[in-house]
C-alpha positions as a Python dict, from the first residue, in 0.01 Angstrom:
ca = {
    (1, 'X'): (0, 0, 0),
    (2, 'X'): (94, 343, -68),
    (3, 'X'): (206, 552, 236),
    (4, 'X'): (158, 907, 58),
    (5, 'X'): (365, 1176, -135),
    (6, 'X'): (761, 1085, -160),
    (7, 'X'): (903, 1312, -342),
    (8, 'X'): (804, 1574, -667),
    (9, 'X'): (1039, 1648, -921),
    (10, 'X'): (990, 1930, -1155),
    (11, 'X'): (1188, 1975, -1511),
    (12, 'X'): (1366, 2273, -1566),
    (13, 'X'): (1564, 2435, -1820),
    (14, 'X'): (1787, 2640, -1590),
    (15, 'X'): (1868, 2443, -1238),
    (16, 'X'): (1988, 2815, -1097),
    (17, 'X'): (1689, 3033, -1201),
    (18, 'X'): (1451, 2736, -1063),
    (19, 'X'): (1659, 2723, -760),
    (20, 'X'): (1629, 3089, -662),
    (21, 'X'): (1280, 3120, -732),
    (22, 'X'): (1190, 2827, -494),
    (23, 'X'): (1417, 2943, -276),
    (24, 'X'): (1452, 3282, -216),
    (25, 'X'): (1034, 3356, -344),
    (26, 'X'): (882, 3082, -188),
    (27, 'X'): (1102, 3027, 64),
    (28, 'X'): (1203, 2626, 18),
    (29, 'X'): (1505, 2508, 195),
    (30, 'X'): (1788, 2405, 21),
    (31, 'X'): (1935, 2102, 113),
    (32, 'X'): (2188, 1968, -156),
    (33, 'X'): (2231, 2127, -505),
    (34, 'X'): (2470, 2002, -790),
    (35, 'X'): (2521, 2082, -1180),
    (36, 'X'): (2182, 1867, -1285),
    (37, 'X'): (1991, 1976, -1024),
    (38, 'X'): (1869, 2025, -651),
    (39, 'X'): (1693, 1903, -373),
    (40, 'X'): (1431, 2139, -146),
    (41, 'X'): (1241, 2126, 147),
    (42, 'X'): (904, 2303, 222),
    (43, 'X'): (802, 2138, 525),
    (44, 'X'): (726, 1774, 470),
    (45, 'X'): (752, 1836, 105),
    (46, 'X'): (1080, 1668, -82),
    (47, 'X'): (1126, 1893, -404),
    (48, 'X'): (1350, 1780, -721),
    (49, 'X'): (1447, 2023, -941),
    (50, 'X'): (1605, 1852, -1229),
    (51, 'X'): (1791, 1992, -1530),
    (52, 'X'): (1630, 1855, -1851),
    (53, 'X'): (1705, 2012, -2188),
    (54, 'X'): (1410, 1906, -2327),
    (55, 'X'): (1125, 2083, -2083),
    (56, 'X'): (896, 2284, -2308),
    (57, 'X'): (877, 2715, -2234),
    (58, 'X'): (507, 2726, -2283),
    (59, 'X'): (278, 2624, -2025),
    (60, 'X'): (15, 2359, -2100),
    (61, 'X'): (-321, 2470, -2096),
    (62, 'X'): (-471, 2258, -1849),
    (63, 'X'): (-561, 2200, -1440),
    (64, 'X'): (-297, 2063, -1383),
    (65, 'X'): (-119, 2215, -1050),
    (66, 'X'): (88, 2240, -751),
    (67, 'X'): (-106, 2432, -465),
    (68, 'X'): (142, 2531, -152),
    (69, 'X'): (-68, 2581, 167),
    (70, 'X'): (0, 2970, 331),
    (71, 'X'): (-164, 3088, 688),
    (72, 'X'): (-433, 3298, 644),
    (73, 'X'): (-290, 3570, 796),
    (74, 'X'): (19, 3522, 555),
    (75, 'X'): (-164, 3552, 218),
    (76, 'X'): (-181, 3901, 145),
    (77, 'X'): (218, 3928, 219),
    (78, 'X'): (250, 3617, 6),
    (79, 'X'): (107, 3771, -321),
    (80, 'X'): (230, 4109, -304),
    (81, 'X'): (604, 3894, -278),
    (82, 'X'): (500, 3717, -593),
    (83, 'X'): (367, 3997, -762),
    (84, 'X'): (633, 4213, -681),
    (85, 'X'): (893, 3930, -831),
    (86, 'X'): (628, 3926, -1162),
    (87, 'X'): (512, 3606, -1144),
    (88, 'X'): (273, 3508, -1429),
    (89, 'X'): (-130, 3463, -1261),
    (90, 'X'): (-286, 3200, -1533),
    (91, 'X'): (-644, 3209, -1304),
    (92, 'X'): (-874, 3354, -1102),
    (93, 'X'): (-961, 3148, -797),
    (94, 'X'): (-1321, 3053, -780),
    (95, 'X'): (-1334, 2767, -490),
    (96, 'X'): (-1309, 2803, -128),
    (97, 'X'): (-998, 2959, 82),
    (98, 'X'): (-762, 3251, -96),
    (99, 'X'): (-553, 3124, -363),
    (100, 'X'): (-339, 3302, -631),
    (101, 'X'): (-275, 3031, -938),
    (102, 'X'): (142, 3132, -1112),
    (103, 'X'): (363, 3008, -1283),
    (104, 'X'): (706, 2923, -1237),
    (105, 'X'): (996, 3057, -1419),
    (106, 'X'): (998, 2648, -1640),
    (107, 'X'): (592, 2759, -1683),
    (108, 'X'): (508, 2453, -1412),
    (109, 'X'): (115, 2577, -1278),
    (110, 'X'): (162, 2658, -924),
    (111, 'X'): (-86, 2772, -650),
    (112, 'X'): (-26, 2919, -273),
    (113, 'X'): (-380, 2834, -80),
    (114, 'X'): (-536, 2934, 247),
    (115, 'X'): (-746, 2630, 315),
    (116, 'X'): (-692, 2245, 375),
    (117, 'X'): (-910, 1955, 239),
    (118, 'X'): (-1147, 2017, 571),
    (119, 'X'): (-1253, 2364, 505),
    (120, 'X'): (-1342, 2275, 122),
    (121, 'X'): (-1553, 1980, 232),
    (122, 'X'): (-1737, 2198, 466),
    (123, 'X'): (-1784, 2433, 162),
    (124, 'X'): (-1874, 2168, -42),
    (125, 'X'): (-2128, 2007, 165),
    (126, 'X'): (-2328, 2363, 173),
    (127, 'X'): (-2224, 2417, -189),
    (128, 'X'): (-2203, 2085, -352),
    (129, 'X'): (-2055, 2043, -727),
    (130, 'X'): (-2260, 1915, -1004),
    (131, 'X'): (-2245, 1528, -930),
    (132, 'X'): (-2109, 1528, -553),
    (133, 'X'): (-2069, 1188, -357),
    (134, 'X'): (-1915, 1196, 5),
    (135, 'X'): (-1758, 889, 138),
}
C-alpha cells in the first residue's frame, strides 16, 4: 500500500533560475544542489528540481497544478512577494480559501492556498458540485 507523497520532481531548463525562485520567493530550503539539479524542502515536502534540456517554455493549458498551503494571515504578504517578483497569474480562484494560481519561471502551474481539504468539504457540503458523492 501506498504511504503518501515521496518526493516531486519538476523539469527545468535552468537548475539556478529554478533554484532561486523556490528558494529565495517561496522560501524552500535548500538542502543539496549540484550541476543537474537540486533538492528542497518546504516542510514535509521533498522537491527535485532537475535539469532537462528538453522541458517545453510554454505552459500547457490545463488544471494541472501544484497548490502550496499559506496561513491565512500570511496571504496578502504572500502575493504582493510574488507579484512584486512578476510572477505570471494563469487564473482567477473561484473555490473556497484565498488562492493566487502562477507560474514558475519552467511555466510549471503553481498555487499558494489558504485552506486544507477540511474547510473545502465543509464548503462543499453547503455548496455541492454538479455530481457530488461523500464517502
Amino acid at each position: 500500500m501506498l504511504l503518501g507523497l515521496n518526493h516531486l520532481t519538476l523539469a527545468v531548463k535552468d537548475v539556478e533560475r529554478s533554484f532561486n525562485f523556490y528558494v529565495d520567493i517561496l522560501g524552500f530550503t535548500p538542502k543539496v544542489r549540484w550541476q543537474q539539479g537540486a533538492y528542497l524542502m518546504l516542510g514535509e515536502l521533498w522537491l527535485c528540481v532537475s535539469l532537462d534540456e528538453s522541458r517545453q517554455e510554454q505552459p500547457v493549458h490545463d488544471y494541472t497544478h501544484y497548490a502550496f498551503s499559506v496561513a491565512p494571515d500570511n496571504f496578502a504578504y504572500t502575493l504582493a512577494r510574488l507579484r512584486k517578483f512578476g510572477v505570471t497569474e494563469w487564473k482567477t480562484n473561484s473555490s473556497e480559501g484565498e488562492s493566487v494560481y502562477f507560474f514558475d519561471p519552467d511555466q510549471h502551474a503553481l498555487e499558494i492556498h489558504c485552506g486544507d481539504l477540511a474547510s473545502r468539504l465543509e464548503e462543499c457540503r453547503k455548496k455541492p458540485y454538479q455530481g457530488m458523492i461523500f464517502y
